[in-house]
N, C-alpha and C positions, 0 to 999 in steps of 0.2 A: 639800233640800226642807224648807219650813217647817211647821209644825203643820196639820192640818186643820181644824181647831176640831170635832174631835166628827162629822163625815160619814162615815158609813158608805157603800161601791159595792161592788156585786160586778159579777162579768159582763163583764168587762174596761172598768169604768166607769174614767176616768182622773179624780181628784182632786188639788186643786195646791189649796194654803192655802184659801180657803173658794169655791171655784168647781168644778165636777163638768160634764163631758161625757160624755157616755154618747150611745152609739149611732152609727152611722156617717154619720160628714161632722159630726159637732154640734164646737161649740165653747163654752168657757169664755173668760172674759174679766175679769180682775183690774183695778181702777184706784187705785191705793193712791197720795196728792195727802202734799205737806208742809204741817204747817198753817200758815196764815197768816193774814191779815188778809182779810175775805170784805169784799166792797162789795155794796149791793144787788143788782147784776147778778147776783155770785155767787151770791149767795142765790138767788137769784130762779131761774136756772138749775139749782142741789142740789134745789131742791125740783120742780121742774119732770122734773129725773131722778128723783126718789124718787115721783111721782107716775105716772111712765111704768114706771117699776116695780115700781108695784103693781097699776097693768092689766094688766101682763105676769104678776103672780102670780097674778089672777084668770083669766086666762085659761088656766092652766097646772090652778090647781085645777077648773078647771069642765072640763078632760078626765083630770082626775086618777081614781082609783078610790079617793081618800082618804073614809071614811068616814063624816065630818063635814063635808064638802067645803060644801055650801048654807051651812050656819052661817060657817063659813070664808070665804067671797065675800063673805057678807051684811057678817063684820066689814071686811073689807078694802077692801069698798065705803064704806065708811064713812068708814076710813080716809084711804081716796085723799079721796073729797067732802072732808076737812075737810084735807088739802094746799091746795087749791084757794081756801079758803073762809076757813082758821085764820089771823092772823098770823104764828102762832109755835106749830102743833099736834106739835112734838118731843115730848112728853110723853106723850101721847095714842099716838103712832106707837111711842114705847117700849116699851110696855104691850101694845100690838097684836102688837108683833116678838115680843115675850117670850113670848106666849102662843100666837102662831106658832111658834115655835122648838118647842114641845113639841110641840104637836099635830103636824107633820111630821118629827119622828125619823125615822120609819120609811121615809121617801118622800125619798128623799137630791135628787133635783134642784130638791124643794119648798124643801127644807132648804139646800140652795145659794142659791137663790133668794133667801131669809127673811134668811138670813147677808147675803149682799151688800147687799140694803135695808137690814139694821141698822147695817153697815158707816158706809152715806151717812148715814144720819140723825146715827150720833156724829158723823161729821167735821160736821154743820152748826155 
């Protein structure tokens, strides 16, 4: 079994490199790509996933009981609008993860979540 990257589960939560299931019948799901040569399509498709999961993160925070959760959505909304909107907002989504990754420490499927976005954004 490879590293966690830093995920904390209790509660018979199962954790596998930066993905967490927890709860009955839930699943985790890794996609880890060799790098290559992206064509527009690729592209176009990375960010297309990176944008569908960051509604998935909002929608995860907005029944979370994380404490800062509104601020939280407010930036990831933002976030996601400027996938959509940006050329090339990698920069922008780096700074968001990063400061995602703190605030969800505590909140380990947040934190799964946060990981695997920052995950897609490097391989862009």
């Amino acid at each position: 079994m490879g590293t966690n990257y830093g995920i904390t589960a209790s509660n018979g939560a199962d954790v596998s490199w930066n993905a967490v299931a927890s709860g009955k019948g839930a699943k985790a799901e890794i996609r880890h790509t060799a790098a290559a040569e992206q064509t527009d399509t690729d592209q176009d498709a990375a960010m297309e996933e990176i944008r569908q999961l960051l509604s998935r993160l909002i929608d995860e925070l907005a029944q979370s009981d994380h404490p800062e959760r509104s601020e939280l959505i407010e930036e990831t909304e933002r976030a996601r609008d400027a996938v959509t909107s940006s050329p090339s907002p990698t920069g922008r989504l780096r700074r968001l993860l990063a400061g995602l990754a703190v605030a969800t420490e505590g909140f380990a499927p947040l934190a799964a979540l946060v990981a695997t976005i920052s995950e897609a954004v490097n391989n862009l």
